[in-house]
Phi, psi and omega in degrees: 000326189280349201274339169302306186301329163282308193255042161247353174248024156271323176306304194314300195313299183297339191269332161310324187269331176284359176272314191295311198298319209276318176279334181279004174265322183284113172307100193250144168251185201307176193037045151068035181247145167256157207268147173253148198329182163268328188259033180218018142311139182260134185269126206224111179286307177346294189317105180322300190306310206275347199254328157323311192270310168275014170245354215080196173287345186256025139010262168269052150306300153341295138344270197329297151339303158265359168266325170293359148301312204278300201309319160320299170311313172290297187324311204300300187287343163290328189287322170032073171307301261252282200293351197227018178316300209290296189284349169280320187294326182318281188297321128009294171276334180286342208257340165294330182287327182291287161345310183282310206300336181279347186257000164266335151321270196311336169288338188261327152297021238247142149293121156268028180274001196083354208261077199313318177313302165307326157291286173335307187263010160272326173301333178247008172268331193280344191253340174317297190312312188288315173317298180312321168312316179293324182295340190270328204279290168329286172262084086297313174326305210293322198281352137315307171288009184232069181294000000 
């Protein structure tokens, strides 16, 4: 009984491995489309992909361009910076306030045992901290600017 059961988990392997051989030959790109000559291409101006390869790379700057916009405009109208100023500045300064508190935890924790790793990475959890204060400083700055 056990020598069946070893060759159904010889079997089970080989048709696995033989799945794996098969996928690792076949060339495939990003979205599961697999690639096609270049000459039975169709030329499509249209194409983001297609205005790149044959105009260079600034193709689809344009595209590129209005599509970050829109997507900006989308960001802009969920956030409705005007009516909700008061409640972004709120979590903003709280979150500064969590930040100092965290970075006088990590300073008062600092190992003094002598053990340079252990200061080194309470040292760069400590340069974390000051970065995220800086980055909150920006927006605040940015949700300032949008009267």
């Amino acid at each position: 009984m056990k020598e069946f059961h070893f060759q159904i988990l010889i079997g089970v392997l080989f048709i696995l491995f033989l799945i794996y051989a098969i996928l690792k030959l076949t060339r495939t790109i990003e979205g599961l489309e697999t690639q096609t000559n270049s000459s039975s291409q169709s030329l499509n101006i249209s194409t983001s992909a297609n205005m790149s390869s044959i105009h260079g790379v600034g193709g689809n700057s344009d595209t590129y361009s209005s599509n970050i916009k829109s997507n900006t405009i989308k960001l802009q109208d969920t956030f409705l910076i005007n009516k909700y100023r008061k409640n972004y500045e709120t979590v903003i300064l709280n979150l500064d306030d969590l930040i100092n508190n965290l970075m006088l935890q990590t300073t008062l924790n600092i190992d003094n045992t002598g053990n340079i790793d252990k200061v080194l990475e309470s040292l760069k959890t400590l340069n974390t901290l000051s970065d995220s204060k800086n980055s909150l400083n920006k927006v605040m700055k940015f949700i300032d600017s949008k009267h």
